[in-house]
N, C-alpha and C positions, 0 to 999 in steps of 0.2 A: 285342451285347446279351446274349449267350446266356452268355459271359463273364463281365460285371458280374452278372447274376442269380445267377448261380454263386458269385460273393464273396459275394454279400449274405444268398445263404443259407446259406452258411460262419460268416459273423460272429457271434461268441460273444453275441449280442442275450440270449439267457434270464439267461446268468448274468452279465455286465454290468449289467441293470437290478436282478436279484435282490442284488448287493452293493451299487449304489446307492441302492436303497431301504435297507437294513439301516443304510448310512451315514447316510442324510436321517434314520432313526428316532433315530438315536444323536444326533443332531446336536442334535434335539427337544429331547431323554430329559437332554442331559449334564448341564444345570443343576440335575438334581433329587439327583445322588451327593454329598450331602452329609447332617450328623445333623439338621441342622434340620427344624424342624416344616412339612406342606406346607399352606400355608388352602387351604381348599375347604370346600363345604356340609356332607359327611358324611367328609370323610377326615380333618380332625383329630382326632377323640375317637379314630379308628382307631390312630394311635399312643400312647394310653393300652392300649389291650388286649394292643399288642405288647407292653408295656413289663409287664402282668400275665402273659402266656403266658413271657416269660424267669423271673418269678418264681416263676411253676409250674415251670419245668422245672428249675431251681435245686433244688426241692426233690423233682422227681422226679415230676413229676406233668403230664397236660396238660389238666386243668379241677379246679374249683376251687368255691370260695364266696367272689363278692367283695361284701364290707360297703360299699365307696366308692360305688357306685351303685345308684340304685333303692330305698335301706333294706334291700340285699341282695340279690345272687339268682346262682343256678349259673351259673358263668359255662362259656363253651363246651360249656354240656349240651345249650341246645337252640340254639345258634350255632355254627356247626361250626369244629374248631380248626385245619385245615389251614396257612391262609392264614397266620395269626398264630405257629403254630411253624414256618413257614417262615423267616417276618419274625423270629424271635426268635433263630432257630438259630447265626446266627454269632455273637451275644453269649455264646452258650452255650458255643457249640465255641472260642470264643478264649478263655474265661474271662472275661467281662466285659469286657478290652481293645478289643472293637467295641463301639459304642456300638448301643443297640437302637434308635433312628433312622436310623442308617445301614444299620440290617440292615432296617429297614422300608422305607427307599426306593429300595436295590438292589433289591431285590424291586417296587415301582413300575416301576423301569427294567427290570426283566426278562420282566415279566408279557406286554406288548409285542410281545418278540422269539418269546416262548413260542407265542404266539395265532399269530403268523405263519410259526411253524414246524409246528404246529398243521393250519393251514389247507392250508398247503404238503402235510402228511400224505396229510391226509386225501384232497385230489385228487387225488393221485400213487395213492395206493391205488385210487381208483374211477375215475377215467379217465387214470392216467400221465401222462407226466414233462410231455410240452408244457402241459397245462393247468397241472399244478401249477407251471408256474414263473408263467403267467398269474395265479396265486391270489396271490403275493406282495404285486407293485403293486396287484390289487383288494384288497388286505386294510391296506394302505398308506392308499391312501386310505378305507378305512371308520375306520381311527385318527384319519385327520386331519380327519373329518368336526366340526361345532361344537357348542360347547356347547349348544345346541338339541334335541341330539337324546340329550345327555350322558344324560338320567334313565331312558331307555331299556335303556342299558346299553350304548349303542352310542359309540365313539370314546374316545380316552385323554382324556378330561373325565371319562368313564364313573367313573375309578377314579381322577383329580388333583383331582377336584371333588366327586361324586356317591358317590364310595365307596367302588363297585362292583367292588373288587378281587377279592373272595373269587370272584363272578360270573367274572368273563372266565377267571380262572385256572380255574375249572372249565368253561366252555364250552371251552377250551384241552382239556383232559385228555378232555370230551366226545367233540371232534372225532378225538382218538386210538382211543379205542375203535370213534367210524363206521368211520375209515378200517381199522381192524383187520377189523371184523365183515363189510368188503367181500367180493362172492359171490369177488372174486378174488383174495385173498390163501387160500395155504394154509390147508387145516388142520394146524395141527400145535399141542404140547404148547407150544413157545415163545412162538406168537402167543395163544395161548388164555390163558395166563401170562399176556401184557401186557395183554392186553384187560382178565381179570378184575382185577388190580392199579389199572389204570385208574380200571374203574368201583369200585371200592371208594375209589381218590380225590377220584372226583366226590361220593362220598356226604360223606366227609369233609371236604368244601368249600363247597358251597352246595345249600340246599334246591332252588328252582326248576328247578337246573337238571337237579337228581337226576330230578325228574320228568320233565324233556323228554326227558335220556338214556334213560329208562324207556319213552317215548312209542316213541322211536325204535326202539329194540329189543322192543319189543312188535308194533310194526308190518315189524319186518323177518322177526320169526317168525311173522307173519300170512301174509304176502307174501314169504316165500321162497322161491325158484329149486330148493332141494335141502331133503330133511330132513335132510343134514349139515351146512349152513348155520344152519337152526334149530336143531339140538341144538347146535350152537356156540355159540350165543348165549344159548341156556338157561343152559350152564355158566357160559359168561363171567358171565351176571347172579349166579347163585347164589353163584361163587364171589367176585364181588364183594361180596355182605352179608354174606356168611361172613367174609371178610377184616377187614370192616370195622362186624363187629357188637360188637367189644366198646366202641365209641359209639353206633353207631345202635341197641341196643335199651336204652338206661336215655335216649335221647334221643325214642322211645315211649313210657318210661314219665313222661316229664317233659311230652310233650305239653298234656296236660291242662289243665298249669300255664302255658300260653302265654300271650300277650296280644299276638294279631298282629292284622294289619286287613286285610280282605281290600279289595283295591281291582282292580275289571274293567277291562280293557282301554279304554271309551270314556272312562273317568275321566281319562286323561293324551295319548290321542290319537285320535283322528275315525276312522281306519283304519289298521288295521298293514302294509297295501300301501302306501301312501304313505311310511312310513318305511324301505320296501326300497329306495326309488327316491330320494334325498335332495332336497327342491328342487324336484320333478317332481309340483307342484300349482298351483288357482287362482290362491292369494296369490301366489304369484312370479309367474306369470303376468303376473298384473295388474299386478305392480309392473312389471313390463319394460314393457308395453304405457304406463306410468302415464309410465315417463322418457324413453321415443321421441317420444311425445304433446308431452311439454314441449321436447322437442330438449335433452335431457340431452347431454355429452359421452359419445362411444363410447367411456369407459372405464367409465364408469356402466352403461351397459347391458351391456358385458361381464362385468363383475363380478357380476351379476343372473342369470346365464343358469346353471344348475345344469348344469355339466359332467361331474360325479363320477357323480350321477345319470341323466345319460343316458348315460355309458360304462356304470353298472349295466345299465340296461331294454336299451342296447340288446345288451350281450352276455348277457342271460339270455335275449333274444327269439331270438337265434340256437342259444344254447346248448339252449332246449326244443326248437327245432326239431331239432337235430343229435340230439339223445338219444329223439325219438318216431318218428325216420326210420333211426334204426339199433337200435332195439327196446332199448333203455337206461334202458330208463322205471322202474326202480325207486324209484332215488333220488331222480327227481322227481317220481313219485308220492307217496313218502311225506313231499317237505319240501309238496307243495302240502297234502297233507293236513293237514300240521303247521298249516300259515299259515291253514289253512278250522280249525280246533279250536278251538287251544290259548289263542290271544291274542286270544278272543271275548268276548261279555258272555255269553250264552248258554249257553258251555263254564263260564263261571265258576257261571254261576245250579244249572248241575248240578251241579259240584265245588266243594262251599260249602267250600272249604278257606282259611284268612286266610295269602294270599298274593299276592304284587303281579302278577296276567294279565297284565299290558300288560308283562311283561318277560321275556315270550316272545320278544318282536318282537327278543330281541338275538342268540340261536342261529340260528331263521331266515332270519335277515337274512344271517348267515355260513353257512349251506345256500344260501343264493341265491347267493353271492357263485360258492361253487363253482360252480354250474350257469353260470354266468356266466364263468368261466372257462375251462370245455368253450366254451362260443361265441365266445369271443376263441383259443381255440386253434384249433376249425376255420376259423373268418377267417384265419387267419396262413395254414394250411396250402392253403386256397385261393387266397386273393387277395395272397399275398405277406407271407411273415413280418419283414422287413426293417420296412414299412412301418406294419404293426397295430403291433409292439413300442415303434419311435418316436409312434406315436399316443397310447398308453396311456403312455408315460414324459411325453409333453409335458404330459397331464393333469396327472399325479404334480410335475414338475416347476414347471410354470407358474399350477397352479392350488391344489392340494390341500395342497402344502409351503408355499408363501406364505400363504394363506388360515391357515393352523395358529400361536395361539400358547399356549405351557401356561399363560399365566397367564390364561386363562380369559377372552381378548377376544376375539371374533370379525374376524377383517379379512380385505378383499376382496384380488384379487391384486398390488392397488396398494397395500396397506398404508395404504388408509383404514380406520379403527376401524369396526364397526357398531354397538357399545354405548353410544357416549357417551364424556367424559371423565372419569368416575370412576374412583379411582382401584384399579386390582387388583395384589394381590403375589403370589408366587410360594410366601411365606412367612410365619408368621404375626408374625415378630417385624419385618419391614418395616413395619408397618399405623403409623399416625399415633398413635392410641390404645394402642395394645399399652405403653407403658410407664406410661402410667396403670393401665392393667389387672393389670399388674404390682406396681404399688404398692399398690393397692388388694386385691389376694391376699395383699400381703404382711402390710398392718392385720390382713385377717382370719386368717392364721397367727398374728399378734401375738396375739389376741383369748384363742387355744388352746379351739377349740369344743368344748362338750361334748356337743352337739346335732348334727345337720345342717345344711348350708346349701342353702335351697332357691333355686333359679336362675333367673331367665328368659331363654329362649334366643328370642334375636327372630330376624326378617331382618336387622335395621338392622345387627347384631352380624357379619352377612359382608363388611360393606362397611365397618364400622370396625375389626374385628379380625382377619378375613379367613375365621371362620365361626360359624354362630348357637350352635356349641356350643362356644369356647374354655374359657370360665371351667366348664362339667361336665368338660373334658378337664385344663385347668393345677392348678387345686385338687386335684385326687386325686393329679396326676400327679408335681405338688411338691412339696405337700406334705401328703397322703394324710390330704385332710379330706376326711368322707363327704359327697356329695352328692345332690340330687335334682332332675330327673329322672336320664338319662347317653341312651346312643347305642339301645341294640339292645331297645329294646320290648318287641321279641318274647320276649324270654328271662327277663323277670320278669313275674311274677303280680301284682306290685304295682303297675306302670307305669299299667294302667289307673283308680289310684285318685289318682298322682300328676302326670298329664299333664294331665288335665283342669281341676281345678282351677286351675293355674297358667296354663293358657292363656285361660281365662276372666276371671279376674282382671287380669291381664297381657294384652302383646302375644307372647307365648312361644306357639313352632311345637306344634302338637296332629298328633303318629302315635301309631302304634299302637292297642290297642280302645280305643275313646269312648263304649262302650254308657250311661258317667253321662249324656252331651248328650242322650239320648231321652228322659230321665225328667223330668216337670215341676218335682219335687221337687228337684234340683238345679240344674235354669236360674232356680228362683227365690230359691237363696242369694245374698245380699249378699258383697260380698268379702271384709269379715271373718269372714263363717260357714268359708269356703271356705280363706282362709287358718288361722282355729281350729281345721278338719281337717286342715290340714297338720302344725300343731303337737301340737295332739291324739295323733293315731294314727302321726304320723311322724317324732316328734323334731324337728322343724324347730325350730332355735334363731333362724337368721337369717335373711333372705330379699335377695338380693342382685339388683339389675333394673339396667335402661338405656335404658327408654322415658319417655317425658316422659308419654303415655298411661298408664302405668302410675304413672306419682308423681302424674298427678293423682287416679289412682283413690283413692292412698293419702290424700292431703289433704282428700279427703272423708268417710273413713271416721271411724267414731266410736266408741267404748268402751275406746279405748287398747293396740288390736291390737299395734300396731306403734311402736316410737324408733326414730327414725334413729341412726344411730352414728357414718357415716362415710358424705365425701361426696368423689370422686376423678375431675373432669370428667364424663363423662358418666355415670357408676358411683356410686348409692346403694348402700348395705347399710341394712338395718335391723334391730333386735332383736326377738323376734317371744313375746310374753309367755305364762304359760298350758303353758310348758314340762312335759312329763311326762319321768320313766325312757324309756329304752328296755326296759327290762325291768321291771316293774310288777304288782301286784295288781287285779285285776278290780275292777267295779263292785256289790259283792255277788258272790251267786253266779251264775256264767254262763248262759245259755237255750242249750240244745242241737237245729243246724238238722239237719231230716231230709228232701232231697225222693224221695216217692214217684210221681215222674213228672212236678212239677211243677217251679216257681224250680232249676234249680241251685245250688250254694252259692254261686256267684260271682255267680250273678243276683242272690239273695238280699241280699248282702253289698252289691251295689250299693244296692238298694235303701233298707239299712241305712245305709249310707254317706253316702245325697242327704239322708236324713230325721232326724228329730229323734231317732229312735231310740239315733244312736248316742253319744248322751250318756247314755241311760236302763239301758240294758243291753248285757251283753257278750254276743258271739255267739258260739259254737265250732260246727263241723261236723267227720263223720268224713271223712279222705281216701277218696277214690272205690274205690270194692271193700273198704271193712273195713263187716262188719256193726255192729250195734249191742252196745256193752257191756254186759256184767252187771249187773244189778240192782246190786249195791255199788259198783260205779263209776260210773252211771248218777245214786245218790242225791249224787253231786256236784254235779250241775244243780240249776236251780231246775227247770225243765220244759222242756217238749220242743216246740220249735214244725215240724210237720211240712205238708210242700207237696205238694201234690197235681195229678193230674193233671185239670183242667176236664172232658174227654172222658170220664175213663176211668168204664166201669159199676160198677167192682167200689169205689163208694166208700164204701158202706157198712160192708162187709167188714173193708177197711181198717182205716175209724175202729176196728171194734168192736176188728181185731187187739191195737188199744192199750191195752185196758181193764185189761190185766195190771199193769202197768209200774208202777214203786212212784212216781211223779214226773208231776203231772198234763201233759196236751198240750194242744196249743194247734195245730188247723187250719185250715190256708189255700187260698182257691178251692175253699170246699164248695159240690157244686152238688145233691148228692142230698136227697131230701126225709125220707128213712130216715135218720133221727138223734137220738139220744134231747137231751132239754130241756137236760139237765146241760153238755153240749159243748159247750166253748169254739169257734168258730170264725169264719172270717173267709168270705162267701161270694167277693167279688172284691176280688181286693189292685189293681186297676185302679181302684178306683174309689175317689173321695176321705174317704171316710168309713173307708177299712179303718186308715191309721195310727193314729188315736185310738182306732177298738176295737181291734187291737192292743194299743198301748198301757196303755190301761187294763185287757185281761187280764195283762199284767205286772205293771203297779201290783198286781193284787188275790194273784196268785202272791207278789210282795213281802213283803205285809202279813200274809201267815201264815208266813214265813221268819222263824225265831231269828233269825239271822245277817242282818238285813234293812239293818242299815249299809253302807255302802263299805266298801272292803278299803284305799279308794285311801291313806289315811293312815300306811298298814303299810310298814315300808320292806322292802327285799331286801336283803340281802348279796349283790355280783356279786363274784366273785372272779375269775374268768377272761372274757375278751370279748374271740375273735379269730375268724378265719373258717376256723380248726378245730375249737375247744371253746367252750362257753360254760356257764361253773359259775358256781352261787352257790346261796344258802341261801335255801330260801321257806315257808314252812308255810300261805298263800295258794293259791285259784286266781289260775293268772299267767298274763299274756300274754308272749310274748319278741317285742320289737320289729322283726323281722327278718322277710324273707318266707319263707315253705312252702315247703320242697322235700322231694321226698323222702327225700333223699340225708342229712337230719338226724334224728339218729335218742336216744333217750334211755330212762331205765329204765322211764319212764312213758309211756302212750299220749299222742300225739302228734296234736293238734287241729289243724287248722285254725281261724283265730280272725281273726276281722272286724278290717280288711280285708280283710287280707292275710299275717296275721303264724302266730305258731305259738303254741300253747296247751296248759296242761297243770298235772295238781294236781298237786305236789311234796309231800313229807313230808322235810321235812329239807334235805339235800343233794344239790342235782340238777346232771345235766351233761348236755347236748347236744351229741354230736360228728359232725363232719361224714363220712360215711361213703361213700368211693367204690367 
């Protein structure tokens, strides 16, 4: 006996399982090393950005101004560029001969082995080699866990379906720097190197997760062992925004101009403990007890019972025990603290930051995995490593690999389906409709638009096309007609004027800020008002949809909003009349917004947006930090509408500051009783009477204006229109149909101008160039 124990603990069991997992991953993965496009919910438009990041880098650059989505807006300024010059790099470095879809889904297939090399690191650093080989197959199976938990950021749906690639690749690069900043790796000049290099990659990868790493190493210099451990990790952080500040601070200064949503942890799951443990709740539960009850076949109730799940709980339950009985407790002190924070509603209610909490639960979940791998390593070491190692493979093996398929169907280990038989591709040009879709991109290439086309992105569109954003991802991508809405919310200041609308109207998916859906003023537009702002202020030429819900919206409407044009199975387009310039003259002359502690200008703008107003007058505001202009550029305005803070004491003050100003004002949410007869002002913009007094102090500003006609009759001269220069001749105040950023820059002070666009009085001939 003494013999056979002696083999068995000989037997090369670590790294046998560790290449067979690496195999089973490959095995996954192999289908996807091809240029085609992959469907999923959020990863098709993602190979439109690749396919921008090679054109940046073609010309020397890696961010940009793209005009194809959103009516504009900086692209990789406040979306970080990592991922995507990854994905773009071998089209770059072969000269074009790789196609930048094949270099997008190498990188899918890589992101995988990365994480699991990653994980491997990281537990080799803090508790050596036996756990870290343990970390491979728990990290194996948290891949092959189901689309289920995909939104999470948890499992290769995470990033084949959900997206979430930029995520895992920096949770990857995260986990390098824990295992660096371990109390037991040297200190020395090389590890301090990788670490800060590291984190300057995590910064240039994804937001949340910059934070978490931030969490983690804030709490290790809390909780450090040695003050040379903490000044290590001082460095490492510093010299990571050092490394990596010439993105992250003009991606502070673009802040501002964000449009994210903030969504709390209870919003997409009940508890983030539950999601550490997969399976390992009521509902299974019940379901087990639901198919015993009925005398289900024992493959049914096998298939029920969360394996994966309880190999988690039950190797963290040993792994806390091993690590608070050998005084180890650092590291799972600071992930339990992570798990009590970060991915709370509470945490969120104090960091009112617009970011998704609930996508905490996907670093954490891989800090558990490790702790969880110290408890399958001291199991081995007690009770026989032969036996743990085959226990955990036969999981991996019997359970976790079969249950996995990348096209995004869940199946048990019998390879019963659990979604139904609808049909799912792996691809987007598999899909039923996709050649209709195609033909119908193609009429509207025929068309040659001189407008935009505005899109509605349903569900219906994942199951017939293989995701709700094709046609924002094939149109620009084919052939580089501009579109609206596109992918990343967050990174245009416009999205919040063009999401909403179209999802009200339509059956088209509503992210990013919604602040229009809280305003009365806007839930009581008719769908031709909503559409009229589309064309209005956004160029919309055409409006292209695929719900039956939405074509009947259309056949009720009435004033001649809308002609069909073209009709390609499930796929209308329509003409969408009412068409303006993208680049145009004011309505008159502009009203100039000021708040002094009250509406922000985006508030404002919204508000201007839902209301009738913005047929009446044009609105400019100064970008955030420039004071007010000179009296001679100031007599450009018609007058000055300024917001106030309701609280604030000093509002008398205020008003009077303004007595100077050569251009009468106009304030809002006065609440002081110290105010002379003459003063225009609104007391609450809450309250339904302020848009007509509004209003009508416009009109009265109007009617002592020379200049009191529209300008809209005046034409422009554009001579240039790309997403580096934009010239043309205007002797007009003009709006330029494109959104604010700062990064555009011209000889004239530069407005911000309702909604969302940019503004500015020319004399002659003006240029706007984009300035990085």
């Amino acid at each position: 006996m003494a013999s056979r124990h002696s083999t068995l603990g000989r037997f090369p069991f670590r790294f046998l399982s560790v290449i067979t997992c690496l195999i089973l991953l490959f095995i996954v993965l192999e289908p996807l090393l091809s240029s085609r496009v992959t469907a999923g919910w959020d990863i098709t438009p993602h190979y439109y950005l690749a396919h921008s990041m090679a054109e940046l880098l073609r010309a020397g650059h890696v961010s940009g101004y793209d005009t194809l989505w959103f009516a504009g807006y900086p692209s990789f300024t406040l979306y970080q560029p990592l991922t995507y010059l990854l994905a773009a790099l071998p089209n770059f470095l072969s000269d074009g001969q790789t196609s930048v879809g094949l270099g997008f889904n190498i990188l899918l297939v890589f992101a995988p082995f990365f994480l699991l090399f990653s994980l491997w690191f990281c537990t080799k650093k803090w508790f050596g080699s036996e756990a870290a080989g343990f970390a491979v197959p728990l990290g194996l199976c948290w891949l092959f866990l189901g689309k289920d938990v995909s939104h999470l950021g948890i499992g290769i749906h995470s990033i084949t379906y959900v997206g979430l690639l930029a995520q895992l690749i920096g949770v990857s690069l995260a986990l390098i720097v824990i295992g660096v900043c371990s109390p037991k790796v040297r200190v020395s000049l090389s590890s301090t190197l990788v670490a800060g290099i590291s984190v300057s990659l995590v910064l240039l990868c994804h937001s949340l997760t910059s934070l978490f790493l931030a969490s983690v190493m804030g709490l290790l210099v809390l909780f450090g062992k040695s003050w040379r451990q903490r000044l290590r990790i001082l460095l490492v952080g510093v010299l990571g925004i050092l490394l990596s500040s010439w993105w992250f601070l003009p991606f502070l200064k673009h802040l501002p101009f964000s449009s994210g949503e903030k969504l709390a942890a209870s919003s997409m799951y009940p508890d983030p403990l539950f999601a550490l443990f997969p399976g390992l709740n009521i509902g299974r539960i019940k379901d087990i007890v639901n198919v015993i009850e009925a005398s289900g076949p024992w493959s049914e109730v096998v298939s029920r019972i969360p394996f994966i799940g309880i190999l988690f709980l039950f190797g963290a339950i040993v792994g806390v025990r091993k690590l608070l009985r050998h005084e180890q407790s650092q590291f799972l002190f600071i992930s339990f603290l992570l798990l009590l924070l970060l991915p709370r509603d509470f945490f969120s209610q104090g960091l009112d930051l617009p970011i998704h909490y609930y996508r905490f639960v996907q670093p954490i979940s891989l800090l558990t995995l490790v702790v969880c791998a110290v408890g399958l390593a001291d199991w081995a070491r007690r009770y026989g490593v032969g036996s743990t190692w085959l226990g955990v493979m036969f999981i991996v093996g019997f359970f976790a690999f079969p249950n996995f398929d990348l096209q995004q169907v869940d199946k048990d280990p019998f390879g019963n389906s659990k979604r139904g038989d609808f049909p799912v591709h792996l691809f987007v040009d598999e899909y039923h409709w996709y050649p209709e879709a195609v033909a119908m991109m193609e009429e509207i290439a025929s068309l040659q638009p001189e407008g935009r086309v505005a899109v509605e992105s349903p569900v219906k569109d994942q199951f017939i096309l293989g995701s709700p954003h094709f046609f924002t991802t094939m149109l620009p991508l084919r052939y580089s007609i501009p579109v609206v809405p596109g992918l990343l919310a967050e990174s245009a200041f416009s999205s919040g004027f063009l999401i909403p609308p179209l999802s009200e109207f339509s059956e088209s998916l509503l992210w990013g800020r919604t602040a229009l859906l809280d305003t009365s003023e806007f839930l009581s537009l008719l769908p031709n008002q909503l559409i009229e702002r589309l064309s209005r202020h956004y160029n919309v030429e055409y409006l292209l949809i695929s719900t039956r819900a939405a074509r009947q919206r259309i056949s009720t409407m009435q004033g001649g909003v809308l002609e069909q044009v073209k009709e390609r199975g499930e796929f209308v387009l329509y003409r969408v009349s009412g068409l303006r310039p993208r680049i145009r003259c004011t309505t008159g002359r502009p009203l100039l917004y000021v708040s002094q502690g009250g509406k922000d200008a985006r508030e404002m703008f919204e508000w201007w947006y839902a209301s009738e107003l913005q047929q009446e007058f044009d609105l400019f505001a100064l970008p955030p930090g420039q004071n007010l202009p000179l009296d001679e550029e100031l007599q450009n305005f018609a007058g000055i509408i300024v917001s106030l803070d309701r609280n604030d004491q000093r509002q008398s003050g205020l008003i009077k500051s303004y007595d100077s100003l050569p251009i009468p004002t106009i304030f809002l949410d006065v609440t002081t009783q110290d105010i002379a007869s003459e003063v225009r002002f609104v007391s609450d913009t809450r309250h339904p009477e302020a848009l007509p007094l509004l209003k009508g102090y416009v009109a009265s500003l109007r009617e002592s204006e020379a200049d009191a006609s529209p300008n809209e009759s005046v034409s422009i001269e554009v001579e240039e229109e790309s997403s580096e220069s934009i010239r043309f001749r205007s002797e007009c105040p003009t709006v330029v149909g494109y959104s604010y950023t700062p990064r555009w820059q011209a000889k004239h002070q530069l407005y911000l101008a309702a909604p969302s666009h940019m503004g500015l009085f020319p004399h002659g001939e003006e240029q706007l160039e984009f300035v990085r």
